[in-house]
C-alpha positions, 0 to 999 in steps of 0.5 A, a space after each residue: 500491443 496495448 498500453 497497461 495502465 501502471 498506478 503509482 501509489 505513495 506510502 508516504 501521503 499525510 492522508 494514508 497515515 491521517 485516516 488510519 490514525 482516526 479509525 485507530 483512535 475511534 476503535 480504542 474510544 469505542 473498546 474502551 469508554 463506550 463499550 456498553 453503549 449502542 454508539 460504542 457497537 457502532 464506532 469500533 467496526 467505522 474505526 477497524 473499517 478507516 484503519 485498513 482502507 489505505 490498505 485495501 485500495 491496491 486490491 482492486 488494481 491489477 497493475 501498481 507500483 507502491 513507493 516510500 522513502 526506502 523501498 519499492 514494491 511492484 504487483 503486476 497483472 501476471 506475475 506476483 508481488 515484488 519488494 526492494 529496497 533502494 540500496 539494493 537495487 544496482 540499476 535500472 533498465 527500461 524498454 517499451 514492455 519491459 522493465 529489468 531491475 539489477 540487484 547486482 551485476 549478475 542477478 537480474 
């Protein structure tokens, strides 16, 4: 059986929020004051551009695992998407190729 390569991503990272704050900023400086100029047409699609990178970079990966304080969200190359919360997770258990989440004790 081959290894699947798992990307552990946290939401929590200074850069993720730092970089969309910047194109946040960006965008509005170009909406709003330099609206009529050729560098206004230039900076609003650089800021919608750095607002969503830290959202767009897990597309590209087939299998990850996304992380904040509160909540874990697993994409896996088969199935879909899945979001808990630590509170409800009851516990874990972990084998070779398999990974099976209990939220309470019976549903898996």
């Amino acid at each position: 059986m081959s290894a699947k390569n798992i990307t552990f991503i946290n939401q929590n990272e200074p850069w993720r929020l730092a970089v969309a704050a910047v194109g946040f900023v960006l965008f509005l400086v170009g909406m709003l004051s330099l609206k009529e100029t050729v560098f206004g047409t230039l900076i609003q699609p650089l800021g919608m551009l750095l607002l969503f990178v830290p959202h767009f970079i897990p597309f590209k990966l087939k299998n990850y695992v996304r992380y904040t304080k509160h909540m874990i969200s697993f994409k896996l190359e088969k199935g879909g998407s899945y979001t808990y919360r630590f509170s409800q997770i009851k516990y874990v258990e972990a084998y070779e190729d398999r990974l099976i989440i209990f939220k309470s004790k019976k549903e898996v």
